[in-house]
MDAnalysis code that builds the backbone (N, CA, C; Angstrom):
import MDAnalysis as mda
import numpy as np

u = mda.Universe.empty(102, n_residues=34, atom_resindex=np.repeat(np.arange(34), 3), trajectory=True)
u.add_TopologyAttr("name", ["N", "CA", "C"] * 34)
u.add_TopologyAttr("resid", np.arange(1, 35))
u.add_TopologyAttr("resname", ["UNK", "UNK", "UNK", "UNK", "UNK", "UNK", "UNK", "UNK", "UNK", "UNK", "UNK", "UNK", "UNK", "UNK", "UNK", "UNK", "UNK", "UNK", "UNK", "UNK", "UNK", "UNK", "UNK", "UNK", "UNK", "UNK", "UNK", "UNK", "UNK", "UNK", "UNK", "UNK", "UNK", "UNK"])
u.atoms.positions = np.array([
    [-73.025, -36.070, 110.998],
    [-71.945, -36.992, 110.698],
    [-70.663, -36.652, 111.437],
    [-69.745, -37.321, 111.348],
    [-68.543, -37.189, 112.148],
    [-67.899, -35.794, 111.702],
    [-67.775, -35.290, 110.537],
    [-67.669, -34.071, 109.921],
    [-68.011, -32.809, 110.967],
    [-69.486, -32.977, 111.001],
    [-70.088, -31.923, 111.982],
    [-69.540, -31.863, 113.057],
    [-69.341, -33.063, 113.898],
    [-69.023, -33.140, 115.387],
    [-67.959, -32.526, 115.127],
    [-66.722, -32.580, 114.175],
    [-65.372, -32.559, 114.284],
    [-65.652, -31.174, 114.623],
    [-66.143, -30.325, 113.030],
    [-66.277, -28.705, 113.011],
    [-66.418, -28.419, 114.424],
    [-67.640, -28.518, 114.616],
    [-68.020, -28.610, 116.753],
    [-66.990, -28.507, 117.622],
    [-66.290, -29.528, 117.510],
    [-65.199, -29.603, 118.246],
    [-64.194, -28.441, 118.313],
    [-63.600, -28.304, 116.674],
    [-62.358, -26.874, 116.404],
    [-62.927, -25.693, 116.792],
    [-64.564, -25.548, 116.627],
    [-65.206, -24.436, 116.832],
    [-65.118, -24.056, 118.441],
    [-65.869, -25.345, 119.261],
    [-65.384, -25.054, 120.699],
    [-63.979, -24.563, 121.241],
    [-63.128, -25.607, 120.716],
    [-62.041, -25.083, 121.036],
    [-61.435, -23.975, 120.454],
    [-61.110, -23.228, 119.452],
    [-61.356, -22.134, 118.925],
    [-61.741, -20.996, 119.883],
    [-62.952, -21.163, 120.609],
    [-63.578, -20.141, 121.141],
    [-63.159, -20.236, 122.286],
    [-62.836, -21.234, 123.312],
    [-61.872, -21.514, 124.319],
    [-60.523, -20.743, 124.845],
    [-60.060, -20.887, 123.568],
    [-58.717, -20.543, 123.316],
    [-59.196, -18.922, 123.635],
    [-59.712, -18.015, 122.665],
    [-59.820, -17.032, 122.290],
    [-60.463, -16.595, 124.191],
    [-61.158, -16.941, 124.542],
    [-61.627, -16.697, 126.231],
    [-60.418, -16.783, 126.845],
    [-59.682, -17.743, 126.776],
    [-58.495, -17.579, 127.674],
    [-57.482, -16.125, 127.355],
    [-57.214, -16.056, 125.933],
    [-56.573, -15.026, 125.600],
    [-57.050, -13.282, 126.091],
    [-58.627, -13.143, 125.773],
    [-59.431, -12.027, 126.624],
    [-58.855, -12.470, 127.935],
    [-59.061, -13.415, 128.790],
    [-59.005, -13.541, 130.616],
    [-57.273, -12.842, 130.743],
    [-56.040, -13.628, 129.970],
    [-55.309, -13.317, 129.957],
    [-54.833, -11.589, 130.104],
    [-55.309, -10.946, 128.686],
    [-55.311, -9.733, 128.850],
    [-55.665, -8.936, 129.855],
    [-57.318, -9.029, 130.357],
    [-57.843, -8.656, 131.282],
    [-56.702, -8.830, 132.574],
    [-56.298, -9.820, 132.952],
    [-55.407, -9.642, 133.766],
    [-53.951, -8.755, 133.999],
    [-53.466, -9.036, 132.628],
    [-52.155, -8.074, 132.387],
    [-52.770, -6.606, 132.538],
    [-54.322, -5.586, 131.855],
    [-54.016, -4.790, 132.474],
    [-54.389, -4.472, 134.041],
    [-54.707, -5.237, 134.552],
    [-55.200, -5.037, 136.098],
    [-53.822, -4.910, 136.563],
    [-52.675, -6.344, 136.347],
    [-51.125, -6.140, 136.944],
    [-50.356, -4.975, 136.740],
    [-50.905, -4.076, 135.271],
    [-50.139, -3.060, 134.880],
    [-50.537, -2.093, 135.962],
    [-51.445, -2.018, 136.345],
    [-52.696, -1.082, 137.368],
    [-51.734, -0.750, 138.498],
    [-51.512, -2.110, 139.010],
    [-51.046, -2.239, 140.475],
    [-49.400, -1.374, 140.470],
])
């Protein structure tokens, strides 16, 4: 039902978010590196 898809949806994005935030980090300490 539309319910599910929605969950689906916050869940994807949710986990999106949270990947960008790891990539983010990952980068700050590589810049700290340099």
């Amino acid at each position: 039902g539309p319910v599910l898809s929605g969950l689906k949806n916050l869940i994807a994005k949710k986990l999106s978010e949270e990947e960008e935030e790891q990539k983010v980090k990952v980068v700050a300490k590589k810049e700290r590196h340099l």
